[in-house]
C-alpha positions as CSV (number, residue, x, y, z in Angstrom):
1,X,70.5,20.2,167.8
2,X,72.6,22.4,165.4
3,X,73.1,21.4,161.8
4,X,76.5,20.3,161.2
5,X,78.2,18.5,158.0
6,X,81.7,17.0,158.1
7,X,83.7,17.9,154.2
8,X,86.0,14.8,154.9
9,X,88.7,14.0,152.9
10,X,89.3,10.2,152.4
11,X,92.5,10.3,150.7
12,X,93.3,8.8,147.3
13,X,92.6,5.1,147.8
14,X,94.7,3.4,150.2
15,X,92.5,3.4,153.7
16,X,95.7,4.0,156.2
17,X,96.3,7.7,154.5
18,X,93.3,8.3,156.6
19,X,93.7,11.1,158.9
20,X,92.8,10.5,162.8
21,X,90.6,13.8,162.5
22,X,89.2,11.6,159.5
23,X,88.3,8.8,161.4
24,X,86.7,10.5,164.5
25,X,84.3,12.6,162.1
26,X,83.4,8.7,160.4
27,X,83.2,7.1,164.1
28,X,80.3,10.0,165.0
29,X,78.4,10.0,161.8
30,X,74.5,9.1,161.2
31,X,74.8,9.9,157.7
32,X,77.6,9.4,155.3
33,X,77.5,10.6,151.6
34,X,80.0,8.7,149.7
35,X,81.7,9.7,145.8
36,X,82.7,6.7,144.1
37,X,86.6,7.2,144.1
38,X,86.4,6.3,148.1
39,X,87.8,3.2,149.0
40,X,84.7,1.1,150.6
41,X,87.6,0.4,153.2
42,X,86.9,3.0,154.9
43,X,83.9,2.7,155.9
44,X,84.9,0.1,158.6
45,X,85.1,3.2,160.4
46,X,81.7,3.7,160.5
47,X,79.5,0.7,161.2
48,X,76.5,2.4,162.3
49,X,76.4,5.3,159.8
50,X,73.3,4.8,157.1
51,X,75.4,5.2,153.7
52,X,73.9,7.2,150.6
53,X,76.4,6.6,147.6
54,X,76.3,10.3,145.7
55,X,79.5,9.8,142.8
56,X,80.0,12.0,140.2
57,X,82.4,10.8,137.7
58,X,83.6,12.4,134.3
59,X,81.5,10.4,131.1
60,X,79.2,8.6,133.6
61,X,75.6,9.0,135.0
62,X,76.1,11.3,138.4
63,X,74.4,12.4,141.1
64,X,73.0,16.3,140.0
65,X,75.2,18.3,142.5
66,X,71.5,20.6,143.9
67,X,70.7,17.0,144.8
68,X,73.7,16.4,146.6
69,X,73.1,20.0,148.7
70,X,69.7,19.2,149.4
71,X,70.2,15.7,151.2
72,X,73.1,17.1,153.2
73,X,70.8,20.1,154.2
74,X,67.9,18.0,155.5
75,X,69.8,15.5,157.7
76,X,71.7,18.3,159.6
77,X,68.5,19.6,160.1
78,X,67.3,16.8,161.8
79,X,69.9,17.0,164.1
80,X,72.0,14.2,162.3
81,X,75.9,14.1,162.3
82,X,76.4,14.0,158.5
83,X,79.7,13.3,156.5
84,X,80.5,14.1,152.7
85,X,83.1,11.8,152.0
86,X,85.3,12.8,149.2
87,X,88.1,11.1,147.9
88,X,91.2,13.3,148.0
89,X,91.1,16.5,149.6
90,X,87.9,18.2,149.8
91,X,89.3,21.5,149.0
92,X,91.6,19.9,145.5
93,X,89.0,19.6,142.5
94,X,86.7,18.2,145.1
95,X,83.7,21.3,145.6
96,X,84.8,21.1,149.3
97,X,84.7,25.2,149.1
98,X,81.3,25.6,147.1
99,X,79.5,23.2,149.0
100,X,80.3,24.6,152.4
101,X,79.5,28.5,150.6
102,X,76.2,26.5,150.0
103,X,75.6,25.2,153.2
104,X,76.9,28.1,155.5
105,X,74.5,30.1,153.5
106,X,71.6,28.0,154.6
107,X,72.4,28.2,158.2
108,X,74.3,25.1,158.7
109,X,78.2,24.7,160.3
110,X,81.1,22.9,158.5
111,X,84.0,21.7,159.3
112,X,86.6,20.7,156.7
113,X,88.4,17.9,157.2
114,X,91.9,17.7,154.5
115,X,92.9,14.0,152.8
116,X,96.0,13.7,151.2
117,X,95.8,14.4,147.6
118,X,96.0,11.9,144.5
119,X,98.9,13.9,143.1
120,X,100.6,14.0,146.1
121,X,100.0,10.0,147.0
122,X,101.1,9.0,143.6
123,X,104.0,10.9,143.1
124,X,105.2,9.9,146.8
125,X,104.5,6.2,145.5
126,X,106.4,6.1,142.5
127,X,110.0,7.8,144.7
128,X,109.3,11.2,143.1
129,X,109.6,14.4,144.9
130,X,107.0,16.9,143.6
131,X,109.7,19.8,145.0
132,X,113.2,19.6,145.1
133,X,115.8,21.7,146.0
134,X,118.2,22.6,142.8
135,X,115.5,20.3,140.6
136,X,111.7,21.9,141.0
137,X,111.0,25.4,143.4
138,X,107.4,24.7,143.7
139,X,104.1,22.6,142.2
140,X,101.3,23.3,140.9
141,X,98.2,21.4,140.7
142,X,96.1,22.1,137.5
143,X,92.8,19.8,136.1
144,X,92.4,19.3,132.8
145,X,88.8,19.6,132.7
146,X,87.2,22.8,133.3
147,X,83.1,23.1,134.3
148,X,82.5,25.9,131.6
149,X,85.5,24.2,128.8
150,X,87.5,27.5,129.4
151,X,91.2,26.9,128.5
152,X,94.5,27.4,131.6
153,X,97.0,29.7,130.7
154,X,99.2,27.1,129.5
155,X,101.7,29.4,128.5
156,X,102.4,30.2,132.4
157,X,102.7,27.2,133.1
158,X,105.3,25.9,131.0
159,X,107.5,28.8,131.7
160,X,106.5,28.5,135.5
161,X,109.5,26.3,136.5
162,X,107.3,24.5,138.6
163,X,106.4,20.7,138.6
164,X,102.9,20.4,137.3
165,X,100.3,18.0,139.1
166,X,97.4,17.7,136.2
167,X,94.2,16.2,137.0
168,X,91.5,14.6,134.9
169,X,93.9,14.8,131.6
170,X,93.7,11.5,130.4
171,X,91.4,12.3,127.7
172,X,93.2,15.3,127.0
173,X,96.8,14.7,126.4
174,X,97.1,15.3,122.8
175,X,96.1,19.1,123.8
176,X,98.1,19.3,126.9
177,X,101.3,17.9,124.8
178,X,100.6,21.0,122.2
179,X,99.8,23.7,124.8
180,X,102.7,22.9,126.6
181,X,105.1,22.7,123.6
182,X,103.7,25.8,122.6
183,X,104.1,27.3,125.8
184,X,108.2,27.3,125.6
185,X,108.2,23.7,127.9
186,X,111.0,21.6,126.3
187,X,109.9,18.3,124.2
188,X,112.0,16.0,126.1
189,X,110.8,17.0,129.6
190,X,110.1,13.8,131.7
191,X,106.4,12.8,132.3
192,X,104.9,10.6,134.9
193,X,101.4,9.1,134.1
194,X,100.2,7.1,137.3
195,X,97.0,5.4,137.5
196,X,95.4,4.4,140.8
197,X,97.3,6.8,143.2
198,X,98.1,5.0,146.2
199,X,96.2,1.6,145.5
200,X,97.6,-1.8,145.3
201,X,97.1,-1.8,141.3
202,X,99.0,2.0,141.1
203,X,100.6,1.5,137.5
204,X,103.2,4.2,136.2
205,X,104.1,4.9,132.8
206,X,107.5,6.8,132.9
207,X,107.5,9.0,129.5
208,X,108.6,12.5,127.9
209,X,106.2,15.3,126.7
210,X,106.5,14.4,123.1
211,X,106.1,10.9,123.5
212,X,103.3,10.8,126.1
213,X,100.5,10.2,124.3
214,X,101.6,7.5,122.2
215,X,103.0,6.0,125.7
216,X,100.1,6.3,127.4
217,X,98.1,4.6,124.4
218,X,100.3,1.9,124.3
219,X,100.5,1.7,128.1
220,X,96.2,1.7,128.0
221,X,96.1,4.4,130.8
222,X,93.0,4.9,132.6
223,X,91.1,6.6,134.7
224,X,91.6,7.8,137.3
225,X,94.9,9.1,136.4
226,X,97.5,11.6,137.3
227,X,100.4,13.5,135.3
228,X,103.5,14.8,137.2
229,X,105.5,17.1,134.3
230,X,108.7,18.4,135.4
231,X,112.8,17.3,135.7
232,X,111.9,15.4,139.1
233,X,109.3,12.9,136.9
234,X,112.9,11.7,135.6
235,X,114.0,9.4,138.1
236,X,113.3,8.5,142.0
237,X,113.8,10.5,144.7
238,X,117.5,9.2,145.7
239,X,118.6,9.7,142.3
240,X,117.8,13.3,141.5
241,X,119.1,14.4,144.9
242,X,122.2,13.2,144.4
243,X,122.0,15.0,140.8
244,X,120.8,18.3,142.3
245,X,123.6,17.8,144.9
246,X,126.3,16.9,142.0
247,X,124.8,19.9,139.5
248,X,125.6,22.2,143.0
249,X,129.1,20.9,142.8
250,X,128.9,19.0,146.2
251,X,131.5,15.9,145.8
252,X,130.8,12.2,146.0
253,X,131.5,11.8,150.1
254,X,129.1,15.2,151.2
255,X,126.1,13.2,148.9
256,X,127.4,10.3,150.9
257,X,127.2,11.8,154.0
258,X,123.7,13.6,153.2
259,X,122.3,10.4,152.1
């Protein structure tokens, strides 16, 4: 048989964000490699697949990442149907690209299968709107924590005028508050922290970039964690359309009407 491994993306937590293309690579598998953020949920999905737990979490014992390459190699090579489950999206801060470089160079087929992304989940959960017309033109999604400690042009990003997604910056927002600041981005812009994207304990801590890391002490945010920065962090989705609308001078019955 030829080698074959599934990059699945198992979305941020809640099991019905699962994708059908999801579920039909789980229903097929022998072999599923799981990362700890994946909701166990999930693998109702498949009963009959032997499952090898291989997380990797920032400040905890992991699973070495050659060891993760070499387990995946040798059960496509026996023919196996084999799934790296990744919370997330494979291809967002998840190594979905370097591990199919790695095993496309050792002969075996992938096939990458996207999740919905924490930022995206947890953002759509708490009524924001990571682009809006008039409000935000775009997002970007940025981690926090970098494999060789190298800093983001932080500059760039403040004056992008995009809504920043940042991942893994719990542990860094005394830095991110300064880059940013120093970067041109205005003290008072509004700052979503939201912990457990998508779950049934999610938690939001609405804030500011001045007063975000006090906030977020005081709030005792954990891990995993996301930050949305940017105008639509302000206020749910209703609300800052009707303020984009109004700033476009559109009158009380069009936002009415548009509603």
């Amino acid at each position: 048989m030829s080698a074959k491994v599934w990059l699945v993306g198992a979305g941020p937590g809640d099991p019905e964000l699962l994708t059908l293309k999801a579920v039909r690579a789980l229903n097929e598998a022998d072999v599923v490699l799981i990362d700890d953020l994946v909701n166990e949920a999930v693998l109702e999905h498949c009963p009959q697949a032997r499952i090898i737990a291989v997380g990797k979490r920032g400040g905890c014992r992991s699973t070495p990442q050659a060891f993760i390459h070499r387990l995946m190699l040798r059960y496509a090579r026996q023919g196996k149907c084999v799934v790296r489950l990744k919370g997330g999206d494979p291809c967002i801060f998840g190594r979905g690209g370097e591990e199919a470089q790695w095993l496309r160079g050792h002969g075996v087929d992938v096939e990458l299968v996207n999740g919905i992304t924490a930022g995206l989940a947890g953002a759509t959960q708490c009524d924001i709107s990571l682009t809006l017309r008039g409000v935000a033109r775009g997002v970007t999604l940025v981690t926090a924590h970098t494999q060789d400690d190298s800093e983001l042009n932080w500059h760039a990003l403040a004056q992008s005028g995009t809504t920043l997604v940042i991942y893994m910056g719990v542990a860094k927002l005394g830095d991110i508050r300064r880059q940013l600041l120093a970067g041109g981005l205005a003290a008072d812009t509004p700052v979503a922290m939201i912990e457990n994207a998508s779950l049934p304990q999610q938690r939001e801590c609405r804030s500011d970039l001045t007063a975000m890391q006090e906030d977020a002490h005081e709030f005792q945010l954990k891990s995993p964690a996301i930050l949305v920065i940017g105008a639509v962090a302000a206020c749910a989705t209703d609300e800052m359309q009707a303020a984009a609308l109004w700033k476009r001078g559109v009158g009380t019955q069009e936002i009415e009407q548009s509603a």
